[in-house]
FIBA-86554 format. One line per field, with one value per residue: residue number from 1; x, y, z of N, C-alpha, C in turn. Coordinates in Angstrom, 1 decimal. Layout:
# FIBA-86554
nr <- NUM,...
n.u <- X,...
n.v <- Y,...
n.w <- Z,...
ca.u <- X,...
ca.v <- Y,...
ca.w <- Z,...
c.u <- X,...
c.v <- Y,...
c.w <- Z,...
This chain:
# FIBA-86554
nr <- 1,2,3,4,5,6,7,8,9,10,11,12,13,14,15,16,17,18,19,20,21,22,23,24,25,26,27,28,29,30,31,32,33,34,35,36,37,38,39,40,41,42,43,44,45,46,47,48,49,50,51,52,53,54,55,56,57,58,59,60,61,62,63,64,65,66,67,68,69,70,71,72,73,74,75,76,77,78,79,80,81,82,83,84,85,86,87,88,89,90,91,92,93,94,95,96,97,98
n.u <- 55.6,54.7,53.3,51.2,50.1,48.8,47.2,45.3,44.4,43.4,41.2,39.8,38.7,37.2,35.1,34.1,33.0,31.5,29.9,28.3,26.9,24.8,23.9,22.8,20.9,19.4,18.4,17.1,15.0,13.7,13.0,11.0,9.2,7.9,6.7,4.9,3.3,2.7,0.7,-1.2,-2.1,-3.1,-5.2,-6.2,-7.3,-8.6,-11.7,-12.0,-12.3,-14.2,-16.0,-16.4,-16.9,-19.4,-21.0,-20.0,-21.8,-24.6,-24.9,-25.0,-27.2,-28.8,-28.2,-29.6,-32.3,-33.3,-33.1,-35.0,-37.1,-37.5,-36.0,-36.2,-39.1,-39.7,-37.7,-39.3,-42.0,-40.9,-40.2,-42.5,-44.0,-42.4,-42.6,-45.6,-45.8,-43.8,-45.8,-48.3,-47.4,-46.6,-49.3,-49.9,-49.2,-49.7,-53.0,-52.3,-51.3,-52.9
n.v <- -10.1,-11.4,-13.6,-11.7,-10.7,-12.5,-13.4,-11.6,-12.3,-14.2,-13.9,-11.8,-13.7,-15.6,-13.7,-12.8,-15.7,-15.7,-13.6,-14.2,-16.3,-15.3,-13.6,-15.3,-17.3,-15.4,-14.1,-16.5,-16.6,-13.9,-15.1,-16.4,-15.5,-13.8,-15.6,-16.1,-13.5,-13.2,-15.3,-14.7,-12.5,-13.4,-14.8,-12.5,-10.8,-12.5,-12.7,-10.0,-9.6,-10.8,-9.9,-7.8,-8.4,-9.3,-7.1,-5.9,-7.3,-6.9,-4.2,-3.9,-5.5,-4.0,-1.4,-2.4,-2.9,-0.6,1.3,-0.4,0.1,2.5,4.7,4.0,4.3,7.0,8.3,7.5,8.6,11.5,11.6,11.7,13.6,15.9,15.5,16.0,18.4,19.7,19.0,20.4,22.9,22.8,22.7,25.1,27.2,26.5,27.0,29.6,31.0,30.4
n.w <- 26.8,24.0,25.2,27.0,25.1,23.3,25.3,25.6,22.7,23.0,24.8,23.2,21.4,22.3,23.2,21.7,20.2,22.2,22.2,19.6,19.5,21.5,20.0,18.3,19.5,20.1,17.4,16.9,18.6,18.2,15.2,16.2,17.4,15.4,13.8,15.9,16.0,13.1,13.1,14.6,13.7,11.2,12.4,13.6,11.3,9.6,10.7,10.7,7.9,6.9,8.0,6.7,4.4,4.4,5.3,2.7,1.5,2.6,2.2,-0.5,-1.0,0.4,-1.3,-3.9,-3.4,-2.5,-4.8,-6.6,-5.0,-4.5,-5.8,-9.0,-9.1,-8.4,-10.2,-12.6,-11.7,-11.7,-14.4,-16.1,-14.9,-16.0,-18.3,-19.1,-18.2,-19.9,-22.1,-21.4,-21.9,-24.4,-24.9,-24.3,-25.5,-28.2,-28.2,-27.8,-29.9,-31.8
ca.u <- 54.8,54.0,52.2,49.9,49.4,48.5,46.2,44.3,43.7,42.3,40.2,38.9,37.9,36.0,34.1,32.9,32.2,30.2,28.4,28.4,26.1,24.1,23.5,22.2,20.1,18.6,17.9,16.4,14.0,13.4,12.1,10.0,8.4,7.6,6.1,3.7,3.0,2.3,-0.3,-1.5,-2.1,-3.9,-6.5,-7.4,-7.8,-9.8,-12.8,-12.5,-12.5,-14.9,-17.3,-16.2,-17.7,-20.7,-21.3,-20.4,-22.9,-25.5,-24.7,-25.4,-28.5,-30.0,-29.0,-30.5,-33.6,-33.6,-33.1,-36.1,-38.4,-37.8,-35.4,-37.0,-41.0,-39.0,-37.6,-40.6,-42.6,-40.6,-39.7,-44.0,-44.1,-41.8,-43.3,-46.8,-45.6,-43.9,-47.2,-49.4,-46.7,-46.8,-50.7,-50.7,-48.8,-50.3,-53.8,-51.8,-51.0,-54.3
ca.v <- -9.3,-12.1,-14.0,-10.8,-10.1,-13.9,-13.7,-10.9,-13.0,-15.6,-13.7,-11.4,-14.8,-16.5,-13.1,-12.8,-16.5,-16.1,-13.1,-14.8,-17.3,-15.1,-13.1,-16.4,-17.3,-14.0,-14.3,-17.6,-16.2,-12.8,-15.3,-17.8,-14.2,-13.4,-16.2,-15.8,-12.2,-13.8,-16.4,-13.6,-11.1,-14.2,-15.3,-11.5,-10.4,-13.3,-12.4,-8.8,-9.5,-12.0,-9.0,-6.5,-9.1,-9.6,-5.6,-5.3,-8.0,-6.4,-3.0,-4.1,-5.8,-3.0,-0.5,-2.8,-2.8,0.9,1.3,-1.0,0.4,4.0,5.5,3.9,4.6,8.2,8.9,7.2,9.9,12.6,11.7,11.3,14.7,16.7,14.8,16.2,19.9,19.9,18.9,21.3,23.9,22.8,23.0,26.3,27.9,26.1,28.2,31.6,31.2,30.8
ca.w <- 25.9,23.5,26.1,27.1,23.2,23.0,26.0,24.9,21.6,23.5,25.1,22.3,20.9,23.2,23.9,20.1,20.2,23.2,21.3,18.3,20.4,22.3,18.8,17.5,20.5,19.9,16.1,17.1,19.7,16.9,14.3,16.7,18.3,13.9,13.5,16.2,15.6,11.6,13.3,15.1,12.7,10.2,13.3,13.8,9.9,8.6,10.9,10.1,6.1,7.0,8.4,5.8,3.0,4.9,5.4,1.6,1.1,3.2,1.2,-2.2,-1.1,0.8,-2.2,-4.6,-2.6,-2.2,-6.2,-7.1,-4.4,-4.4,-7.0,-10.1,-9.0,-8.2,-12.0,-13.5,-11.4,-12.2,-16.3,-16.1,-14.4,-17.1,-20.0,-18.7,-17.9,-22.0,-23.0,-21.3,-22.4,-25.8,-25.9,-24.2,-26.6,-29.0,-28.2,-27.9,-31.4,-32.9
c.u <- 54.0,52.8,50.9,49.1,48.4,46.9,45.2,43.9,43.1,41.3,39.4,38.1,36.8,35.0,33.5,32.7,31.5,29.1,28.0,26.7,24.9,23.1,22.3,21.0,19.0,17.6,16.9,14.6,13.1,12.3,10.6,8.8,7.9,6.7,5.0,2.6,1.9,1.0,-1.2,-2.9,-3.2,-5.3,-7.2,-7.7,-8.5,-11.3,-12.9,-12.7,-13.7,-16.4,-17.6,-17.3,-18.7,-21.2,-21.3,-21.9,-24.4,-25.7,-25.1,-26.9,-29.7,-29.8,-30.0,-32.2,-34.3,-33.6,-34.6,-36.9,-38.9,-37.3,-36.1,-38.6,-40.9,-38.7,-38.5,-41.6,-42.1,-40.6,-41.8,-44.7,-43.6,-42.8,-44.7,-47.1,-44.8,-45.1,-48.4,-48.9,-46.9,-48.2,-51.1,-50.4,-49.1,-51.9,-53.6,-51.7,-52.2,-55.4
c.v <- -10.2,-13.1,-12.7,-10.7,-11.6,-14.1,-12.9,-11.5,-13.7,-15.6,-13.0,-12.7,-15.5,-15.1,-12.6,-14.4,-16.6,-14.8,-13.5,-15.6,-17.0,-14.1,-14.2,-17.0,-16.1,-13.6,-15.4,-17.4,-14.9,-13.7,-16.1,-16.5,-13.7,-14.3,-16.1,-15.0,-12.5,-14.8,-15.6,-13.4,-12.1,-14.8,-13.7,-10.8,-11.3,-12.9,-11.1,-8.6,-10.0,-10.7,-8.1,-7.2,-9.2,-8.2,-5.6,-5.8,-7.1,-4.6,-2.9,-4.2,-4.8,-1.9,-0.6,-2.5,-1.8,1.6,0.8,0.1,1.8,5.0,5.2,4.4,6.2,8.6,8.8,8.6,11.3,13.1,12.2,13.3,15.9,16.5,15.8,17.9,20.2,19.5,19.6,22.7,23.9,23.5,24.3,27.8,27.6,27.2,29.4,31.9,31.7,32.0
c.w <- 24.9,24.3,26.7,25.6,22.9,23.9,25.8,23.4,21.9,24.0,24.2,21.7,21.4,23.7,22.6,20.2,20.9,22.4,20.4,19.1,21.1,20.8,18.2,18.3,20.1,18.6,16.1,17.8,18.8,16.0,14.9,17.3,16.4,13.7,14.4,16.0,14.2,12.0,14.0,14.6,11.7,11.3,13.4,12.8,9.7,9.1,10.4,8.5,6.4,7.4,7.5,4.8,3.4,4.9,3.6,0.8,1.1,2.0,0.1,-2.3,-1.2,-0.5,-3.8,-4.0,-2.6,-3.7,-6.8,-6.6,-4.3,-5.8,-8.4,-10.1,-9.3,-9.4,-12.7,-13.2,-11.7,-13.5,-16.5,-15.8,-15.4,-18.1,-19.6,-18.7,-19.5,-22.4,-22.7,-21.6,-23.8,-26.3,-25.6,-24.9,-27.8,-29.4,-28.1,-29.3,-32.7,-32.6
């Protein structure tokens, strides 16, 4: 009995140190497959930032562009337009009066 009880200890042991071993092997292989993933992941974000900042670039330019060239000439024309229609209102109530 003590020799079976014994040999069952000897083998529980050697079959957690062989998982033990194959656990570790595994963890090994886990972090070396992370780190590629991580080297990865850093080669195919930099170009896409890299386009993003160039698009916001492009963005700013073109709505500067489209600010100068249209929207300001556009309010000037319109403030120009109001101003114009209160002062032909003013004067035409102006002659109703008298």
């Amino acid at each position: 009995m003590a020799l079976t009880l014994t040999l069952v200890r000897d083998i529980a042991i050697i079959v957690l140190a062989l998982e033990s071993l194959v656990i570790g092997f595994l963890l090994i292989f886990l972090a070396i497959q992370i780190r590629g993933l991580a080297k990865m992941l850093e080669e195919e974000v930099k170009p896409i930032l890299n386009s993003a900042s160039e698009t916001v670039s492009t963005v700013r330019g073109t709505t500067s562009f489209v600010s100068d060239t249209v929207i300001t000439p556009l309010v000037r024309a319109a403030s120009f337009a109001t101003a114009l229609s209160k002062v032909i209102g003013v004067l035409r109530r102006g002659r109703k009066g008298k």
